[in-house]
GUBATOR-616708 format. One record per residue (C-alpha): x, y, z; residue in one letter; residue number from 1. Coordinates in Angstrom, 2 decimals. Layout:
residues N
<node xx="X" yy="Y" zz="Z" resn="A" resi="NUM"/>
...
This chain:
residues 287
<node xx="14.20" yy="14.63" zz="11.87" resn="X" resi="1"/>
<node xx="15.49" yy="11.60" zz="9.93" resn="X" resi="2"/>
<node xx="11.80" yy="10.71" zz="9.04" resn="X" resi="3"/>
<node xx="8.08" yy="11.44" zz="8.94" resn="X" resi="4"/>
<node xx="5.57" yy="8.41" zz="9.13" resn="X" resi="5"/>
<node xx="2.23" yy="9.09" zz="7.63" resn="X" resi="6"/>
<node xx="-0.98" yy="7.01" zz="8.58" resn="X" resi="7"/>
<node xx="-3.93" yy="7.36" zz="7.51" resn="X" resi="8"/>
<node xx="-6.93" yy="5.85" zz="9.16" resn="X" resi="9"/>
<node xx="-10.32" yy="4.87" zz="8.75" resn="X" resi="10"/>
<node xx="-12.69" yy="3.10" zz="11.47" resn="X" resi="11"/>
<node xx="-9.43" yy="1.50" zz="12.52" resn="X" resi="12"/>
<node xx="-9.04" yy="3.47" zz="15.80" resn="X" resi="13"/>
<node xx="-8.01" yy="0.47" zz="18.31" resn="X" resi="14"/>
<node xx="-5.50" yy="-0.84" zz="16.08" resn="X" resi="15"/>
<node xx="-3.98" yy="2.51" zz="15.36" resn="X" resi="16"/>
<node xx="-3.40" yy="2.66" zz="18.46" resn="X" resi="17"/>
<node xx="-1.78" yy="-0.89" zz="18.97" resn="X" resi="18"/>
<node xx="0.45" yy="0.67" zz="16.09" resn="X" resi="19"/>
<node xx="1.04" yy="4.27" zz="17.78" resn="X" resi="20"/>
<node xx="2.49" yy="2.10" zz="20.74" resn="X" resi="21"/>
<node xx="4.95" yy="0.06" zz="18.70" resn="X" resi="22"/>
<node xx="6.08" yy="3.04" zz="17.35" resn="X" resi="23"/>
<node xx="7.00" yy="4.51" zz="20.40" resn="X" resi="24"/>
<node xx="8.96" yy="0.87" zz="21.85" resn="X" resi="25"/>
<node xx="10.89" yy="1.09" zz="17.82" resn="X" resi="26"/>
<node xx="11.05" yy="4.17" zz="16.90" resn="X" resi="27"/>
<node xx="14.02" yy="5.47" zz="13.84" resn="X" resi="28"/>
<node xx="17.02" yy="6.18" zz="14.88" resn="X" resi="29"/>
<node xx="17.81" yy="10.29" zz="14.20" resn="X" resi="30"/>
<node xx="14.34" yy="11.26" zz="15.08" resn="X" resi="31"/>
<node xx="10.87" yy="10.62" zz="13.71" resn="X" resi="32"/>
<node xx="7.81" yy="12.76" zz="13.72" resn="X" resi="33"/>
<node xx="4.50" yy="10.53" zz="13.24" resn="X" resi="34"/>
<node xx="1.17" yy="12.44" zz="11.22" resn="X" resi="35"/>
<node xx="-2.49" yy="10.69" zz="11.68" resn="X" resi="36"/>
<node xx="-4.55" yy="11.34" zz="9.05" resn="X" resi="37"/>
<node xx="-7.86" yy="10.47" zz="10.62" resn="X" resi="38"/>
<node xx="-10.88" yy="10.28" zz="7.81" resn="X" resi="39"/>
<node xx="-13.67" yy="11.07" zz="9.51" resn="X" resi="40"/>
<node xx="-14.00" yy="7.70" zz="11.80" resn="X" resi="41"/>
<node xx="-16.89" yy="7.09" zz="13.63" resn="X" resi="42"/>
<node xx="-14.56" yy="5.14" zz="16.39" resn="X" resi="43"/>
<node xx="-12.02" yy="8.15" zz="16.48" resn="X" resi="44"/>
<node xx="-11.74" yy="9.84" zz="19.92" resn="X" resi="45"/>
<node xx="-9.41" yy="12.82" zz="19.09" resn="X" resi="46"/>
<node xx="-9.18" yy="13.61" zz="22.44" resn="X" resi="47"/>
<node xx="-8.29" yy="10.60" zz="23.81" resn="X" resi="48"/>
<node xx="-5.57" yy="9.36" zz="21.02" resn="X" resi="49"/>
<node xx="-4.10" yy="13.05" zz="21.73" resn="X" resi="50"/>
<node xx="-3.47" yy="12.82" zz="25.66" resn="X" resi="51"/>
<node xx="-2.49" yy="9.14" zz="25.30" resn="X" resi="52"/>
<node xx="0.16" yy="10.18" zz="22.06" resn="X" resi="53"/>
<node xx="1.15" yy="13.92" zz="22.63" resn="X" resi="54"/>
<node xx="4.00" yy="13.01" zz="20.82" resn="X" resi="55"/>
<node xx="1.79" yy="12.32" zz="17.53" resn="X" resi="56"/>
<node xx="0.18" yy="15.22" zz="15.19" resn="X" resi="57"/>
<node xx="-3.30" yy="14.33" zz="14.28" resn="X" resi="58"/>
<node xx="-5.45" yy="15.93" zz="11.42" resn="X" resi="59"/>
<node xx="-8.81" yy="14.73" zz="12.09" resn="X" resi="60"/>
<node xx="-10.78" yy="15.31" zz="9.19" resn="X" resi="61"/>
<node xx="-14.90" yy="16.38" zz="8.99" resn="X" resi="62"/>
<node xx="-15.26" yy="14.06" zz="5.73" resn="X" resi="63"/>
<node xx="-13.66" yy="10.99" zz="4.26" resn="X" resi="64"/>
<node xx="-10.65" yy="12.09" zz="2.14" resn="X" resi="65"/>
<node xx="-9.73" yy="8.59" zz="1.00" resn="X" resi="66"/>
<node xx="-6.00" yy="7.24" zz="1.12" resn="X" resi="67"/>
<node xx="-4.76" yy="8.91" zz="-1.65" resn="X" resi="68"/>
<node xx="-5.66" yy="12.47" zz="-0.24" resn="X" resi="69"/>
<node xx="-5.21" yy="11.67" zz="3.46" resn="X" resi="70"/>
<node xx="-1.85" yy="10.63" zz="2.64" resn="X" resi="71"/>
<node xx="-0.78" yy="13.50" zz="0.73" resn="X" resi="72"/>
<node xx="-2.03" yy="15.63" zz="3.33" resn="X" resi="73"/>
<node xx="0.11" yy="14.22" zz="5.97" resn="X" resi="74"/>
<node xx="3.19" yy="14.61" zz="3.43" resn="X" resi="75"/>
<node xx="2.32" yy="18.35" zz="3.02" resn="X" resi="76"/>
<node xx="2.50" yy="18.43" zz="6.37" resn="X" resi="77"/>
<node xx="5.60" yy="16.43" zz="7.31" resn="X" resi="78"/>
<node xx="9.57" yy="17.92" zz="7.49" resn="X" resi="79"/>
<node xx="11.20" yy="14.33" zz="7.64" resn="X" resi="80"/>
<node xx="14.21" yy="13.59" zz="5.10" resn="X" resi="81"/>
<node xx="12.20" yy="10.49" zz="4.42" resn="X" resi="82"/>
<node xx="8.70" yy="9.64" zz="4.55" resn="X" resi="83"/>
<node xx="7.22" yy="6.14" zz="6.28" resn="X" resi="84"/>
<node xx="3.88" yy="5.55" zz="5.16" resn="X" resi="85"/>
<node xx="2.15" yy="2.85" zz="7.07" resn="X" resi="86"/>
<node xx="-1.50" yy="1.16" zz="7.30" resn="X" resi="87"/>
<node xx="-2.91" yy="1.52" zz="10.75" resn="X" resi="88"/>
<node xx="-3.83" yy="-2.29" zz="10.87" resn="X" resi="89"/>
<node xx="0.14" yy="-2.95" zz="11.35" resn="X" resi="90"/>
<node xx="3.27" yy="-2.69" zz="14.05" resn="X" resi="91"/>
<node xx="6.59" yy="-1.87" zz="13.60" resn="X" resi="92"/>
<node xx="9.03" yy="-4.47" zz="14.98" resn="X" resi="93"/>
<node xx="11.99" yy="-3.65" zz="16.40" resn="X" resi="94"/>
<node xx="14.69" yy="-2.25" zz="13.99" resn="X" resi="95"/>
<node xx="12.62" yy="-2.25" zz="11.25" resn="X" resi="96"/>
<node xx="12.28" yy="1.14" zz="10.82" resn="X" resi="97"/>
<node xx="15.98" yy="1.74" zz="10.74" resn="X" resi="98"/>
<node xx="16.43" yy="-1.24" zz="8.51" resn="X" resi="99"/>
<node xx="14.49" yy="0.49" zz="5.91" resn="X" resi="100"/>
<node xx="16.04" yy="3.35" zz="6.03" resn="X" resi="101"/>
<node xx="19.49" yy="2.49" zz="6.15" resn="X" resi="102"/>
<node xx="18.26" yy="0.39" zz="2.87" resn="X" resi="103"/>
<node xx="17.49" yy="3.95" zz="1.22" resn="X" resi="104"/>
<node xx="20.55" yy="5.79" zz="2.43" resn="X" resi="105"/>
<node xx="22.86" yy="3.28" zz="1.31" resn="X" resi="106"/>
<node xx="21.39" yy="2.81" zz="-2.09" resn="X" resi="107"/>
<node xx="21.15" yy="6.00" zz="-3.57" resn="X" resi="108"/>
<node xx="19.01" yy="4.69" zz="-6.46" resn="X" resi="109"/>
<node xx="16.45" yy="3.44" zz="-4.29" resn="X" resi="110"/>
<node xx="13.07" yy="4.96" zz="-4.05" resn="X" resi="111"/>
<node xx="11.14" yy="2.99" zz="-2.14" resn="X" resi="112"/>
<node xx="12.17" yy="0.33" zz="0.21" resn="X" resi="113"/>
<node xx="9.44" yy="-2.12" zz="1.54" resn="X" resi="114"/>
<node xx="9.36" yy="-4.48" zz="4.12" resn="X" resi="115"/>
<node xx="8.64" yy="-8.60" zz="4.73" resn="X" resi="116"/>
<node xx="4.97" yy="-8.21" zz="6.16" resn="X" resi="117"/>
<node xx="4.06" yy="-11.23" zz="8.52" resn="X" resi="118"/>
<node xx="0.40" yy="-11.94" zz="9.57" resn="X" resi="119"/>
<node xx="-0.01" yy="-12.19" zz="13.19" resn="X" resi="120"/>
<node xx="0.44" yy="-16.10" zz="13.00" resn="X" resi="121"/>
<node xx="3.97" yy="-15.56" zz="12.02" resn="X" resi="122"/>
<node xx="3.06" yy="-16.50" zz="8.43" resn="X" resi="123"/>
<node xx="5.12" yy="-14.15" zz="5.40" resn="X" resi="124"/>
<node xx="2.73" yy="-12.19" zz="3.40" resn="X" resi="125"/>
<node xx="2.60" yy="-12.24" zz="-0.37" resn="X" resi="126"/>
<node xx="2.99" yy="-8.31" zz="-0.97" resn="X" resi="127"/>
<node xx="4.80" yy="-8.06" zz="-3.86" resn="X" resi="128"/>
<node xx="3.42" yy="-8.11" zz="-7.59" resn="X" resi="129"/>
<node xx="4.61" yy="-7.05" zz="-11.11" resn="X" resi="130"/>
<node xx="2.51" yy="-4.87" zz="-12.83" resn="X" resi="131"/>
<node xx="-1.00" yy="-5.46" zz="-14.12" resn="X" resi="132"/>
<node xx="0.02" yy="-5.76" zz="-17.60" resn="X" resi="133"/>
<node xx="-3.43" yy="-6.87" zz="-19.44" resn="X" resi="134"/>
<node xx="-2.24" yy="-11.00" zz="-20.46" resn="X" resi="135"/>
<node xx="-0.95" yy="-10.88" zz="-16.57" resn="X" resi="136"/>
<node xx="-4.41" yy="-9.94" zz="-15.35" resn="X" resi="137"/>
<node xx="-6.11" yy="-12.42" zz="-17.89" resn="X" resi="138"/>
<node xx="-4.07" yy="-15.48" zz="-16.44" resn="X" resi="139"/>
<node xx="-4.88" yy="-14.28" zz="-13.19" resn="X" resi="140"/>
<node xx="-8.16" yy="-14.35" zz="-14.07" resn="X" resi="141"/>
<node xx="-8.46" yy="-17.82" zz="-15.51" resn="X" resi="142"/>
<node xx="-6.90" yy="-18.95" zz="-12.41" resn="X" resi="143"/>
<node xx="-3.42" yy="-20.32" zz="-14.02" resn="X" resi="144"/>
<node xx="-1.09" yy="-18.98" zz="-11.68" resn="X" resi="145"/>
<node xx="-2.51" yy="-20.84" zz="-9.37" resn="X" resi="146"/>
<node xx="-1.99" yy="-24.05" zz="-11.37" resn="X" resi="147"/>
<node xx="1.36" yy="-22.98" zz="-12.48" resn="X" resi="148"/>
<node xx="2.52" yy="-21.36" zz="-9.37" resn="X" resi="149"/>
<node xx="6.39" yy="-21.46" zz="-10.14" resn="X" resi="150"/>
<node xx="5.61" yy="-20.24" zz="-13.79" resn="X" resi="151"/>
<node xx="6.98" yy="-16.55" zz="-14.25" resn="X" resi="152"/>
<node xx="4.61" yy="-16.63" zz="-17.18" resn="X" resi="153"/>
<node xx="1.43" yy="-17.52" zz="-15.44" resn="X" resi="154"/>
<node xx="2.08" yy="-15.97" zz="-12.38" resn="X" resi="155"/>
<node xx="3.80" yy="-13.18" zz="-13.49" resn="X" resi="156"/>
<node xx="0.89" yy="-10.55" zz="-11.81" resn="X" resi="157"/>
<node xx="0.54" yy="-11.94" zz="-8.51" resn="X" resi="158"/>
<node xx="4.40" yy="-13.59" zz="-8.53" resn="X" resi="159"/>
<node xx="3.05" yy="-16.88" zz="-6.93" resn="X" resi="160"/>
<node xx="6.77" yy="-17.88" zz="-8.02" resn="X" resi="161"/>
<node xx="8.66" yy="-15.59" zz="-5.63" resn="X" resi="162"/>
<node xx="10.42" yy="-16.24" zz="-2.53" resn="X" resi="163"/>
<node xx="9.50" yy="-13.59" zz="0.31" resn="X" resi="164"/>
<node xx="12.09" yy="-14.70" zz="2.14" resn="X" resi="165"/>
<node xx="14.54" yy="-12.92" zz="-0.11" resn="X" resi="166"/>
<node xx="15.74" yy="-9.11" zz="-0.92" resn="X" resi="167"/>
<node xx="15.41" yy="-8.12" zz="-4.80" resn="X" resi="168"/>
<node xx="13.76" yy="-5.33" zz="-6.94" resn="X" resi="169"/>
<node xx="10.32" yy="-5.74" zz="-7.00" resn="X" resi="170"/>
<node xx="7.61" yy="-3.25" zz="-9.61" resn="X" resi="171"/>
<node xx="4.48" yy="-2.53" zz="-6.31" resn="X" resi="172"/>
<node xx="5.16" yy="-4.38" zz="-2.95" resn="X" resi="173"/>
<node xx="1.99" yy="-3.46" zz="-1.19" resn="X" resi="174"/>
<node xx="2.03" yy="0.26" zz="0.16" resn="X" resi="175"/>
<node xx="1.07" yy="-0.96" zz="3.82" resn="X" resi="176"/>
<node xx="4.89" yy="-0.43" zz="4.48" resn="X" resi="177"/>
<node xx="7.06" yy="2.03" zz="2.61" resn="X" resi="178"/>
<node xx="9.92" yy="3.93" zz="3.28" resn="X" resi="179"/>
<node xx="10.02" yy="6.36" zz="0.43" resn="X" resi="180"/>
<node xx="12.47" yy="8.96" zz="-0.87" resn="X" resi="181"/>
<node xx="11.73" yy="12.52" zz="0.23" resn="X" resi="182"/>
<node xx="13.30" yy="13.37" zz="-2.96" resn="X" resi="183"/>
<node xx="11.58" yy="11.31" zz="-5.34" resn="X" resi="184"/>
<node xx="8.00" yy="12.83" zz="-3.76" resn="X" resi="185"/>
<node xx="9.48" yy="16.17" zz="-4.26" resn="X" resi="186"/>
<node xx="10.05" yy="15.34" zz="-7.92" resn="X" resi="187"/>
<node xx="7.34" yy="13.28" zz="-9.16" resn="X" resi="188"/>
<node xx="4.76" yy="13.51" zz="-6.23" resn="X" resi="189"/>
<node xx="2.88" yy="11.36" zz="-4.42" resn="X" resi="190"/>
<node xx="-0.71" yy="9.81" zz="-4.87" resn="X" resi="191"/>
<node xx="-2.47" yy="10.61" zz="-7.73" resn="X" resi="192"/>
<node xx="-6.35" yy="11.69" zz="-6.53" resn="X" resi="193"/>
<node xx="-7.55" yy="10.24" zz="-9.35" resn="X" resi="194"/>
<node xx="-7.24" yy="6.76" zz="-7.44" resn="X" resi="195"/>
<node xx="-8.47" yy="8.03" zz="-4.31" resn="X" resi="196"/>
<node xx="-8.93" yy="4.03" zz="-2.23" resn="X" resi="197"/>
<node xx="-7.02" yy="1.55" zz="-4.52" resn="X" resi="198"/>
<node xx="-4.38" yy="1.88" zz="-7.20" resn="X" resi="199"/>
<node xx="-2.92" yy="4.57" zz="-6.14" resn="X" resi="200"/>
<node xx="-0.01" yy="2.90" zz="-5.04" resn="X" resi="201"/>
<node xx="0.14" yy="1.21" zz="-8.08" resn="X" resi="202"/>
<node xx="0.10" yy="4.43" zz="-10.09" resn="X" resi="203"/>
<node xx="3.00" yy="5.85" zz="-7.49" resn="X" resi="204"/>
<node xx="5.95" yy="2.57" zz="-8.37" resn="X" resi="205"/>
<node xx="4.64" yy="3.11" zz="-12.23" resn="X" resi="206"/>
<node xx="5.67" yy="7.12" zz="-12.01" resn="X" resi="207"/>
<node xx="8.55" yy="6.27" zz="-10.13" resn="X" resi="208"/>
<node xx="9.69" yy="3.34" zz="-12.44" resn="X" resi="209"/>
<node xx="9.07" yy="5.54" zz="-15.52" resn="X" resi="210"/>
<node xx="11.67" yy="8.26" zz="-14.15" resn="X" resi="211"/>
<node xx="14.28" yy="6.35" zz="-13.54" resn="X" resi="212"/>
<node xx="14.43" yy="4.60" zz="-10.23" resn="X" resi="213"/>
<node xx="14.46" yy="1.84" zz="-8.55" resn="X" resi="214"/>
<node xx="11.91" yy="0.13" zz="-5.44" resn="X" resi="215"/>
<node xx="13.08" yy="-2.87" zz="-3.19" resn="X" resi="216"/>
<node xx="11.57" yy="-5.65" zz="-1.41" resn="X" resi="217"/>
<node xx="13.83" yy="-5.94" zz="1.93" resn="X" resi="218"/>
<node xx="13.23" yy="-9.15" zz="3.71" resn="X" resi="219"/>
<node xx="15.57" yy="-8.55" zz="6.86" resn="X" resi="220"/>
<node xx="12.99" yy="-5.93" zz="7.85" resn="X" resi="221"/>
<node xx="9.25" yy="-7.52" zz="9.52" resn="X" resi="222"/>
<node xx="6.35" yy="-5.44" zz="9.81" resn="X" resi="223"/>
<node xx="2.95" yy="-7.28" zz="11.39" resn="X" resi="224"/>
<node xx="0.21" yy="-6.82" zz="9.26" resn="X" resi="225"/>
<node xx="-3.39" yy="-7.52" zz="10.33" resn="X" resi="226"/>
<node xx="-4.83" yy="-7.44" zz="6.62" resn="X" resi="227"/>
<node xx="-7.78" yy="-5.57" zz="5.27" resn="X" resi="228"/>
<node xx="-9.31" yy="-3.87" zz="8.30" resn="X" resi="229"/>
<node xx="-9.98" yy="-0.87" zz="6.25" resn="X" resi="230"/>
<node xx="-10.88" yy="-1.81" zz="2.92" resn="X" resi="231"/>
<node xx="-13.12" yy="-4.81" zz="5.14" resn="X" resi="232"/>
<node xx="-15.15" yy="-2.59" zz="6.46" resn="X" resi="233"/>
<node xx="-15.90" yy="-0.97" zz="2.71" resn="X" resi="234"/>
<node xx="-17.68" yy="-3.92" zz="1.72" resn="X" resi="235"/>
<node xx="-18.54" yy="-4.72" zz="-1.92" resn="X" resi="236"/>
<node xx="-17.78" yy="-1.40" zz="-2.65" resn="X" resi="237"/>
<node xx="-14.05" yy="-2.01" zz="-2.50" resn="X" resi="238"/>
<node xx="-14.55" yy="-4.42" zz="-5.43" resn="X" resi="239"/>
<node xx="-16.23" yy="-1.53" zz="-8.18" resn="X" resi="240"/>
<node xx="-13.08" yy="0.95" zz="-6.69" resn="X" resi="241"/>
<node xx="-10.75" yy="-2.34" zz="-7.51" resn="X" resi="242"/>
<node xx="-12.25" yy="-2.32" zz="-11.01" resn="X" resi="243"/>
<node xx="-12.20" yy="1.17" zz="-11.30" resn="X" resi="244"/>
<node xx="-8.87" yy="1.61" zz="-10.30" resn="X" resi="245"/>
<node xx="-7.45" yy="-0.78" zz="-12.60" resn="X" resi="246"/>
<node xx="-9.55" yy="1.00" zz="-15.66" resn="X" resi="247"/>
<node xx="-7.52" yy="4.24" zz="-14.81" resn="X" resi="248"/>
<node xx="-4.40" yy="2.75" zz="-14.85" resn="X" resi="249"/>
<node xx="-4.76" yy="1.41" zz="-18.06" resn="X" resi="250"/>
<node xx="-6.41" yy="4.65" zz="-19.34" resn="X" resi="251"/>
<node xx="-3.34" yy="6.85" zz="-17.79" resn="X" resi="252"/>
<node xx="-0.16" yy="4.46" zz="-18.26" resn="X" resi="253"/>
<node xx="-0.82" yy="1.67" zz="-20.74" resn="X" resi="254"/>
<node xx="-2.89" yy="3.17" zz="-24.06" resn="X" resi="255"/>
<node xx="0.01" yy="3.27" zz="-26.88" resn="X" resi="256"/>
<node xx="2.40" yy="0.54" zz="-24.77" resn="X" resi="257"/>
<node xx="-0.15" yy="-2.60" zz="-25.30" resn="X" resi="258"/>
<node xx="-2.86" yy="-3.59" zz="-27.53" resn="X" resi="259"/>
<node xx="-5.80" yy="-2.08" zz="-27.14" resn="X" resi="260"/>
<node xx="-8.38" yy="-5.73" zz="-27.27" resn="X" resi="261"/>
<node xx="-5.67" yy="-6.96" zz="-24.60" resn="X" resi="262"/>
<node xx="-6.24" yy="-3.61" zz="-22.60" resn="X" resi="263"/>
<node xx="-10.41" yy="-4.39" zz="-23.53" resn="X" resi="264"/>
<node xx="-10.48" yy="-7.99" zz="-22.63" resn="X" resi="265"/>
<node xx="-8.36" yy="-7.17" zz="-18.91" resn="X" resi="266"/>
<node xx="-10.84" yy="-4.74" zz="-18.13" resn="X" resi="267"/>
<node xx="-13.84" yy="-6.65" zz="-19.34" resn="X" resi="268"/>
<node xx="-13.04" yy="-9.57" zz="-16.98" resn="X" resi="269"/>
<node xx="-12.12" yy="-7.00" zz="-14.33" resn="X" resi="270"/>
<node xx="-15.60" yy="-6.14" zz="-14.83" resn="X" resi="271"/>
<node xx="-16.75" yy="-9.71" zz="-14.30" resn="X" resi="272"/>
<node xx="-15.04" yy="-10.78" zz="-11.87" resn="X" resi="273"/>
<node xx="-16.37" yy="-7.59" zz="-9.99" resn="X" resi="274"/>
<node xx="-20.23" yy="-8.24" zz="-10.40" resn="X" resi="275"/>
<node xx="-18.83" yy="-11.81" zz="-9.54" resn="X" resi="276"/>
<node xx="-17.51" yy="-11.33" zz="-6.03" resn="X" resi="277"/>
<node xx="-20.15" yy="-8.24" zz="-5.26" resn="X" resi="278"/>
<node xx="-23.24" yy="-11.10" zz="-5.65" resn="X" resi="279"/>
<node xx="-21.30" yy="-13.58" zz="-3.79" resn="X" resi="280"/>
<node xx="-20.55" yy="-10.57" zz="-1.02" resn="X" resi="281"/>
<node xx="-23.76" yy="-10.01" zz="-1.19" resn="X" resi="282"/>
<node xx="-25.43" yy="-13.86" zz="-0.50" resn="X" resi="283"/>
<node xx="-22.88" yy="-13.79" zz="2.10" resn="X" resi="284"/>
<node xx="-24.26" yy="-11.28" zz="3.98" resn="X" resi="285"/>
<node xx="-28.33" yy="-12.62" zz="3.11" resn="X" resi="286"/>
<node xx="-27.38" yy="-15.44" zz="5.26" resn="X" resi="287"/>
């Protein structure tokens, strides 16, 4: 089996199944085997998705695991040389797959290899960003890279200066899409818990970064992403877990390698900008 693709899904049923279907029209090349992490979704019919997919293994779950769990369960679970971890709120287009992981074959340094997402519009995604070093988050904060978009500087966190359009080493393209590295999962493993919505993936390129390898941005392969159906549906909540996740990462990866105000201030406007966009969530809703 040349791969195993993991989903994991939450109150995303009819669009898992939109993505179930383009799996089937593209699948890999050599074989794949596809694991459904279902986290206790109240739109879930297990018996349904199974006669309709008989090709798919399912793990429907009594509680909410989270991404980080539900994902390593599906990799404990999986026998593919390679793993495919995908967002249920996407579809594979054709060759995509294969694109990937020809991508990770024929660079043997390669860990992760991540595709051009395109909304359904047509429009390329920005998925890639550097790592949340503390100055990066503080420019984001005060809004500069989005007066200084072509500033590496500036924009350096959410790289408003790069081209999506082209294939280069990136530090965390969004984990919608990733072909990953049976290997490197073997070595280093994969989600760490402790980030069990957001981060997590963030925490994964760090780890895999730190032991040696590389991760790519491949723009010859598309995968349509829909954008937020999950963490949508999570409401202001996903905006503490953002905060929260970014505290951990500093906490676990950055105490010794920056200064520790710069690490204070990053995490204080974290803070902020969380109460910020919870009250606004909030009014949104009153109305």
């Amino acid at each position: 089996m040349r791969c195993s693709v993991l989903i994991v899904n939450w109150r995303t049923s009819e669009l898992l199944r939109e993505l179930l279907l383009s799996l089937r029209r593209h699948p890999a090349s050599g074989g794949q085997e596809v694991i459904v992490v279902d986290n206790a979704s109240d739109d879930f019919d297990e018996a349904a998705f199974r006669r309709e997919f008989p090709e798919v293994r399912f793990l429907a779950q009594r509680e909410n695991l989270g991404f980080a769990a539900g994902n390593n369960l599906a990799w404990r679970h999986s026998t593919g040389g390679h793993l495919v971890l995908l967002n249920p709120d996407t579809q594979v287009t054709d060759g995509a797959l294969d694109t990937l992981l020809d991508f990770l074959d024929h660079h043997p340094s390669a860990a992760i290899a991540a595709p051009q997402l395109v909304f359904p519009d047509g429009t390329v995604q920005d998925s890639c960003r550097s790592f949340p070093w503390p100055m990066s988050i503080l420019f984001t904060a005060m809004r500069l890279h989005l007066m200084f978009p072509r500033s590496r500087l500036l924009g350096a966190y959410r790289m408003t200066w790069f081209d999506h359009r082209h294939t280069r080493q990136v530090d965390q393209p969004m984990a919608t899409c990733w072909a990953v590295r049976r290997s490197v999962v073997e070595q280093i493993g994969l989600f760490d818990e402790e980030f069990p919505i957001l981060f997590n993936d963030v925490d994964f390129c760090w780890r895999v970064r730190q032991s040696g390898w590389e991760i790519w941005f491949v723009a010859e392969a598309r995968v349509l992403h829909v954008g937020g159906a999950g963490t949508k549906k999570g409401g202001a909540a996903m905006f503490a877990e953002s905060h929260l996740g970014l505290v951990r990462f500093y906490r676990k990866n950055m105490r010794g390698r920056t200064p520790a105000i710069a690490i204070w201030l990053a995490s204080l406007v974290s803070w902020l900008n969380c109460v910020g966009r919870t009250l606004s969530a909030r009014r949104a809703a009153a109305r």
